[in-house]
N, C-alpha and C positions, 0 to 999 in steps of 0.2 A: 736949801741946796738946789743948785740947776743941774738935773741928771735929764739926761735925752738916751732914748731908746732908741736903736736903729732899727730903722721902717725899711723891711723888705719892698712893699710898693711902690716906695718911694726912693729909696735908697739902692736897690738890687741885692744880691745874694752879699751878706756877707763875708770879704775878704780883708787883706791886710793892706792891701793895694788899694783899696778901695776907702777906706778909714781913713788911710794915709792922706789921699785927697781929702778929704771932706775935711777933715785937720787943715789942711795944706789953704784951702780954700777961705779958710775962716783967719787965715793970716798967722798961721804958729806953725813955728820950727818942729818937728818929730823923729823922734827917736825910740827905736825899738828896746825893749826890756823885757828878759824874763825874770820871773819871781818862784824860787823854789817853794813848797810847801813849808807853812813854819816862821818864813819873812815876816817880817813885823818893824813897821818904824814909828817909833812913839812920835808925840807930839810934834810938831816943826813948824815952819812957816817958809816961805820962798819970798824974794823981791822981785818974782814977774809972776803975772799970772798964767795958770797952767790949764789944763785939760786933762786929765787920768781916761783913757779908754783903755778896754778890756778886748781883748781879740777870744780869750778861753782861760777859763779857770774861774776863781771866784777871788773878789778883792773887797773886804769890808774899808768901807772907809767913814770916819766919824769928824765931824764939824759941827761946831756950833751946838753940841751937845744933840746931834741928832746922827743917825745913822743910818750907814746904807749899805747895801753889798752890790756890789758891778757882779753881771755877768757878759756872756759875750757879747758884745754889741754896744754895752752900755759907755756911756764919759760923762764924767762931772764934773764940772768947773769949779777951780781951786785958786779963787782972788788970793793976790800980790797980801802978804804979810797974814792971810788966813790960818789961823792953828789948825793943824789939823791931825791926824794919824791914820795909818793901811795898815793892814793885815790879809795875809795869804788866808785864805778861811779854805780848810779841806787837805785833799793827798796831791791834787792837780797842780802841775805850776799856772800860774799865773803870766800870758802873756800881754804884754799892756806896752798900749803906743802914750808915748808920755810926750805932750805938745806945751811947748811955751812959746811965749811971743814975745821975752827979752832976751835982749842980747848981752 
């Protein structure tokens, strides 16, 4: 799995605006999403490849028989036809910028 951590040094204070670019800049469409506690989408797959970033909350995500849970800051790229499944994990929603690059 490719999970990238946002780097305060490097990156500056975490915002949404901010996400949004660095998304924006890697060539993928974004759209905002919240996830109540509880959300859960079993397995699936997409025909573009995506990005899952996490603005606050906590989002398990499992692929490839490995897992991982986003926090804020966190995105993991999620290739074209990849099974995979999320889960809201906790009471918190789940804010998540969701970037694809097909149209």
């Amino acid at each position: 799995m490719k999970l990238e951590h946002w780097n305060p040094q490097q990156d500056g204070e975490l915002t949404e605006q901010k996400m949004r670019q660095k998304l924006e800049e890697k060539g993928y469409r974004v759209s905002r999403y919240v996830y109540s506690p509880g959300t859960f989408f079993p397995n699936h797959s997409h025909s573009i490849d995506k990005i899952d970033g996490v603005l606050s909350g906590r989002f398990r995500m499992t692929m490839d028989g490995q897992e991982v849970i986003l926090e804020a800051g966190d995105s993991l790229e999620v290739p074209r036809h990849k099974v995979h499944s999320a889960e809201v994990v906790g009471n918190e929603p789940v804010v998540s910028l969701d970037a694809s690059n097909g149209y």
